[in-house]
N, C-alpha and C positions, 0 to 999 in steps of 0.2 A: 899358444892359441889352439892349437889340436887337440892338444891335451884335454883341455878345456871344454872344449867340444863334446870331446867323448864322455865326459864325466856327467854334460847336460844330454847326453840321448842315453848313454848307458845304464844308469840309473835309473830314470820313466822304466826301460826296457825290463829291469831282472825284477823290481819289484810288479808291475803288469803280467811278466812272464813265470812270475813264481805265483801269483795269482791265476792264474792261467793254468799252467801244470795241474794246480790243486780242484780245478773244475772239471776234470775227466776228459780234457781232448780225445782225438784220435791220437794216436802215435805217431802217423805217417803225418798229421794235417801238425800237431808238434812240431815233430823233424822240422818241416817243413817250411815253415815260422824262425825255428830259431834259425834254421843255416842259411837261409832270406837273409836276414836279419844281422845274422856275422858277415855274412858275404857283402853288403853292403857294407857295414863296416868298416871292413878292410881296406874296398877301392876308396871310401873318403880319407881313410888316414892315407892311401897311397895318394892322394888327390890334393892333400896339402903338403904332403913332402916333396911332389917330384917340380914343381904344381903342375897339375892338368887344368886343360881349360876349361873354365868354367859351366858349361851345362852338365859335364861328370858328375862334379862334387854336388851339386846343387841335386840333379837328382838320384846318387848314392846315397843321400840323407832323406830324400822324399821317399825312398824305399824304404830305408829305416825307418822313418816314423811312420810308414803306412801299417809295418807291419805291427808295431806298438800300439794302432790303432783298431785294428783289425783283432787283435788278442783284443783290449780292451772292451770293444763289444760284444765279443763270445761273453766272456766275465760277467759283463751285465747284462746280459741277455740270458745268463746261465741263474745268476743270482734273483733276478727278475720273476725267471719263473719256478724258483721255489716257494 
């Protein structure tokens, strides 16, 4: 089920995020994104393995997809106004 998980957010995430990349961020506002983004990550797979109680994982994932959300509108907001 973890597994699983990660395949449904990590996915959204590297194609967004290589879309992302290719629309000229800042470096620092990048970084920034992606280690969000791992960092989150990480506590949710720690969150199903040890398991932790439930508001953790719940919102280590609402991190994650925030920041998958947050690239996605740079993107269109960058593509937009070309």
């Amino acid at each position: 089920r973890g597994h699983l998980n990660d395949l449904e957010n990590i996915v959204p995430f590297v194609g967004i995020g290589l879309l992302y990349a290719l629309s000229g961020p800042e470096l620092s506002t990048a970084l920034l994104h992606f280690r969000i983004f791992t960092g989150a990550r990480i506590l949710h797979t720690f969150a199903y393995l040890i398991p932790l109680p439930q508001p953790g994982r719940g919102l280590s994932w609402a991190v994650g997809y925030s920041v998958t959300f947050s690239m996605a509108y740079k993107v269109l907001k960058t593509a937009w106004l070309l």
